[in-house]
N, C-alpha and C positions, 0 to 999 in steps of 0.2 A: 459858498459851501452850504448847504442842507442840512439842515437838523437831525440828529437822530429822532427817529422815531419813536414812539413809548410802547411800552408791553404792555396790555391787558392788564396783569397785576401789577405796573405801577402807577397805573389809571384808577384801581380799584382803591391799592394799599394807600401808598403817597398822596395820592390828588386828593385823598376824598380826606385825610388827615393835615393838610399842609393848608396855608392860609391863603396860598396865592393861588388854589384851584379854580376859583372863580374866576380867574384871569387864562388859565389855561385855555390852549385854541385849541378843538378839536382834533387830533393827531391821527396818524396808520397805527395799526393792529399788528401786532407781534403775535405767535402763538404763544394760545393761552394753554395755563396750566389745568393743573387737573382741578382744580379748585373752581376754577372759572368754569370749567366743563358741568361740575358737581350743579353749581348754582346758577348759572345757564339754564338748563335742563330746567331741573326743579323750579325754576319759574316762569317757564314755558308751560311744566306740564300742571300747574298751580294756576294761573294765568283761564288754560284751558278748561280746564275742571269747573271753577268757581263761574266761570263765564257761560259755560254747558248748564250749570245747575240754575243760574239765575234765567237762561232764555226759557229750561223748563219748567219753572213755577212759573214765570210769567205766561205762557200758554196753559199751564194746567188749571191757571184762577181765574182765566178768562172766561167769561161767559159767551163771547162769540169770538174765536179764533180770524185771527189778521188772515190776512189771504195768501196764498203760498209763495208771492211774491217777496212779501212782506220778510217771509223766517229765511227766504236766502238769502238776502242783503242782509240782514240781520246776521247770521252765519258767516257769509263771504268779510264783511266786515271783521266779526270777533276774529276770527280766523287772522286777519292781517294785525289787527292790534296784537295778538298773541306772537305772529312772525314779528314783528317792530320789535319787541323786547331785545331782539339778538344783540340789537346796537343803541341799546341803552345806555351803556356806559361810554360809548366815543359819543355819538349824539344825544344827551340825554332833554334837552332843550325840546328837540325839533320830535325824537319820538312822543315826549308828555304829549305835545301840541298833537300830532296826529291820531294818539291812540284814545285821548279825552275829547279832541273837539269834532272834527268832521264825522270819523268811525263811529267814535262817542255819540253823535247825534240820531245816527240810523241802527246802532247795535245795542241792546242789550246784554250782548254776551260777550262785547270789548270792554263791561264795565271793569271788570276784575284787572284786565290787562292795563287801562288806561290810569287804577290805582295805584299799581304797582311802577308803573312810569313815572306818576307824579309821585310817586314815595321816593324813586331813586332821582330825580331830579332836585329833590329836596337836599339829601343827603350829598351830592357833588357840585352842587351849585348853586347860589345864594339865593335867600329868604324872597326877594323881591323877583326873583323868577319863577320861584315855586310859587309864591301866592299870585303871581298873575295868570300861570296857568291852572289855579285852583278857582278863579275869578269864572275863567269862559267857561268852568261847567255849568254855570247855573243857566244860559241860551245854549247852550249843549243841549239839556235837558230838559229845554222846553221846547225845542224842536223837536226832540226825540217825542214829547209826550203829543205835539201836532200829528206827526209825523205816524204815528202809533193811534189807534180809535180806541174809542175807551180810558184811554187816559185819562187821569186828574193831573193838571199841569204844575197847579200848587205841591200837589204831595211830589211831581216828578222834582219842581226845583229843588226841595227844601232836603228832598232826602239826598239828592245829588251833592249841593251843597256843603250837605252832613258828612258825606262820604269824603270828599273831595279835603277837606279841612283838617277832615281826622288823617286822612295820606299824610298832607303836607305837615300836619305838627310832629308824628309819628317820623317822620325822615328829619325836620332839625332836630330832632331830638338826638336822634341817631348820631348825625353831625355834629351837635355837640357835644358830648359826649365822647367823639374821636379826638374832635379838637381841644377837648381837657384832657384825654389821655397824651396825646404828644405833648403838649405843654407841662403836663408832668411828666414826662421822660428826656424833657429838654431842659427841665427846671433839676433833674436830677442828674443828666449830664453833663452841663454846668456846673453842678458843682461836684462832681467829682475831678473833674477837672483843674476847678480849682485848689479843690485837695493835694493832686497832684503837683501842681505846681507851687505850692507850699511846700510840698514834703523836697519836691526836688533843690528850691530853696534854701530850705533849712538843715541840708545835708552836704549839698554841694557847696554851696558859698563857702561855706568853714573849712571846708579841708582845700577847696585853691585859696583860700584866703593864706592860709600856713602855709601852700606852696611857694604861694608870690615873696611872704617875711621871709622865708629861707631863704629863697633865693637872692633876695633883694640885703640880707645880713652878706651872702656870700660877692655880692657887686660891689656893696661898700666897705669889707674888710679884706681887700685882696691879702694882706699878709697873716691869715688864720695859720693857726701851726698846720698841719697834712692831718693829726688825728681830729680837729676839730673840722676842719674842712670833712672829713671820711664820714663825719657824725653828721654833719647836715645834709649830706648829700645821701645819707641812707634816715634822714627824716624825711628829702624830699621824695623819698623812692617808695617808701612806705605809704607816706600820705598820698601821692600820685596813685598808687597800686589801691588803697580804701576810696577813693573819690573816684577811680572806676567801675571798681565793684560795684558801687551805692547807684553811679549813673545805666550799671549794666541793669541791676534788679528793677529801675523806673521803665529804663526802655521795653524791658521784657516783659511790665504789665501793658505798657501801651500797646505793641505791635500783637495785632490783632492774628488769629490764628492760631499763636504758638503757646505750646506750655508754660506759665510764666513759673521762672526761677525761684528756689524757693527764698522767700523773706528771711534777710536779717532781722536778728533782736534788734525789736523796738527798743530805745534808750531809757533808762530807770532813774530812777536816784543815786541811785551807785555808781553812775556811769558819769554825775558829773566832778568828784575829784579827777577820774580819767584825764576828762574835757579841760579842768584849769591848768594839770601839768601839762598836757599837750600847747598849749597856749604860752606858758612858763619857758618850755622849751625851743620857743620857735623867740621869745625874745624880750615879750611883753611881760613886765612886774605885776603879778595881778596879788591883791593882800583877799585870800580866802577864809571863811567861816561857814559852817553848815553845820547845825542844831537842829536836829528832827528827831523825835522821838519816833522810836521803832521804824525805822525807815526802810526795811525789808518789808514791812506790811502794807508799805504804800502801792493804792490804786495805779496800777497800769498807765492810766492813761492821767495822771494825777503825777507820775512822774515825768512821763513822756514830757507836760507841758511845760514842769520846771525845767528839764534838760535843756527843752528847745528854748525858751527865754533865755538861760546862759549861753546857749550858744550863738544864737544871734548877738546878741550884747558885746561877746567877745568879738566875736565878726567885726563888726561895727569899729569898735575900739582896734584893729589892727588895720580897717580900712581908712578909717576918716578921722585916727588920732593916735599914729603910730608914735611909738618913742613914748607915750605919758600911761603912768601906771594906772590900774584899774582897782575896783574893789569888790568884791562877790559877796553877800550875805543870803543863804538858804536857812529857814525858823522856819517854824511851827512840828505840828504833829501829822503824821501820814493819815491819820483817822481822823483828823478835821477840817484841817489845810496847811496851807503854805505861805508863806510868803517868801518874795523872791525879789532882791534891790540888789541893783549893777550899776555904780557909778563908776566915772573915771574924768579927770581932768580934760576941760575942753585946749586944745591944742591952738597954740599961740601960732604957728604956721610951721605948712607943712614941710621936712625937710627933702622931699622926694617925689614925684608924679602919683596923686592919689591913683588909686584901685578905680574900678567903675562900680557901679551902682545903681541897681534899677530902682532905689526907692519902697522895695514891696516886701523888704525885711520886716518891720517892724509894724506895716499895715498887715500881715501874714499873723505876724504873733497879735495881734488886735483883734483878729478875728477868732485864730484859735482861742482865745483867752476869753472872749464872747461868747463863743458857744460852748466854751467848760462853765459858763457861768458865774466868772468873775472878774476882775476888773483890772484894766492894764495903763498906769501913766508914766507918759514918756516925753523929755526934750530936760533944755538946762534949768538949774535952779539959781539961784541967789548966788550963792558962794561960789559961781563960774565951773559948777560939775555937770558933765551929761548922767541923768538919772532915767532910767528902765526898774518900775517898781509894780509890781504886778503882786495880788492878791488873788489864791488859789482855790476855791472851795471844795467839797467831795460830800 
């Protein structure tokens, strides 16, 4: 089967941004855009101009005019370095070579054209091709200045040279240039990505985590009275119905195209009593405490990261140490910081088929808690507790 073939604009856009242009083979032509047409053109007729003006100074300085021979191959030449640009960007290799070296040798007015080849040869294909075809102008240009009466051969290399040099640094530049621009737009879509799946994380985990205890309370008490059975089976209804929702508003920023749904309230300070009786209710004895002065004034994203620390924490404690009670302690001030320690007994073994676990809970809160600028320690201590003790700044 056949490759698809590339477009013009993504021979121009992709190849000339992506790492592995230099490897790219030659491909067929798709119709180009109007973009391509724009810049086509204009360096045809750029090409043409600058190529016209330099054959006419150099006839107008001359003190004895070349023979009429001489200004049509001169002419017929530029004239084809000027056509060769067309297929500059599928061939951009093989036009530098033609429109700098042989053309190049007999035209001074395929200079302009044979620039602009090696500029764009630069820019889509690596340093050591452009500088070898920035190499053969300087016997380019001295055949040219043979080739031409009147000439100085020294000024013909040295200025050739100059020209040639100045193309090629002028197009890596350009190339690089692209290639920091994508690498910062991939170094920024990484991580927003990463974002996302933190956020999906720290949202989701917790509400199937209280789905599974529900559930898992109602497997191992089949004799619950009918109202308490009614009561968990409309937590697991509710929880089920929030941990859609939360997965509806993630998907609806990824899929690309559509309007995304508008955001839930980010989580506060407020929101984490919410979070311990949810927890309470689903089975788990947790002993709570929260001491924060003015805690309606707390920074946004200052609560957001207390929130999410308890709730992983709780997560945690319901996945990989169900049955043993927990502790919560929230202190400090909303105008200076926080502190935030989640302990709970480590679990003698488990009575039940653990939860799964991707491990990326508490590396997630590691990171959020990094880039809030404060500092987060986690695992057991001495007296056989799991501790999550995280310090908050603002």
């Amino acid at each position: 089967m056949s490759l698809p073939r590339r477009s013009w604009a993504e021979q121009l856009v992709p190849a000339s941004l992506l790492g592995s242009v230099d490897a790219a083979p030659p491909g067929g032509t798709g119709p180009r855009t109007g973009r391509d047409w724009v810049v086509d053109i204009v360096g045809f007729l750029l090409a043409a101009a600058f190529g016209a003006l330099i054959l006419g100074t150099d006839l107008h300085i001359r003190v004895d005019p070349p023979p009429t021979q001489v200004v049509v191959v001169d002419v017929v030449c530029g004239s084809l370095a000027c056509l060769s640009l067309w297929w500059r960007r599928r061939w951009p290799l093989g036009v530098a070579l033609a429109a700098g070296v042989p053309l190049g040798a007999f035209s001074m007015s395929a200079t302009a054209a044979g620039l602009l080849a090696l500029f764009s040869l630069a820019v889509h294909r690596s340093a050591r091709q452009a500088l070898l075809v920035a190499a053969l102008w300087a016997p380019s240009a001295l055949v040219c200045a043979v080739y031409r009466p009147d000439t100085d051969e020294l000024s013909a290399v040295l200025m050739a040279t100059a020209l040639a040099l100045a193309a090629t640094a002028w197009g890596m530049f350009v190339r690089a240039q692209r290639q920091l621009l994508l690498t910062l737009r991939e170094g920024a879509r990484m991580a927003e990505r990463t974002r996302i799946a933190r956020e999906m994380h720290d949202v989701l985990a917790h509400r199937i985590s209280l789905v599974a205890l529900h559930a898992g309370a109602l497997e191992f008490q089949p004799d619950l009275p009918p109202e308490k059975v009614r009561e968990t089976a409309e937590l697991l209804r509710s929880t089920a119905r929030q941990a859609l929702e939360e997965l509806r508003d993630v998907i609806g920023v990824l899929r690309p195209g559509r309007e995304p749904p508008p955001r839930a309230p980010q989580p506060t300070l407020s929101d984490i009593p919410r979070l311990v009786q949810e927890t309470r209710r689903a089975g788990t004895a947790i002993d709570f405490e929260m001491r924060v002065d003015h805690p309606d004034t707390a920074p946004g994203a200052l609560g957001r990261d207390a929130y999410r620390i308890v709730q992983e924490s709780l997560t945690n404690i319901g996945k990989h140490a169900p049955g043993t009670a927990g502790r919560v302690r929230v202190t400090g001030a909303a105008e200076g910081g926080l502190h935030v320690n989640v302990r709970n007994r480590l679990p003698v073994q488990h009575t039940g088929p653990a939860l799964p676990g991707a491990g990326a809970g508490l590396l997630g809160l590691q990171e959020r808690v990094t880039l809030a600028g404060g500092t987060l320690v986690h695992g057991p201590d001495g007296a056989g507790d799991f501790v999550v003790d995280a310090e908050l700044r603002w």
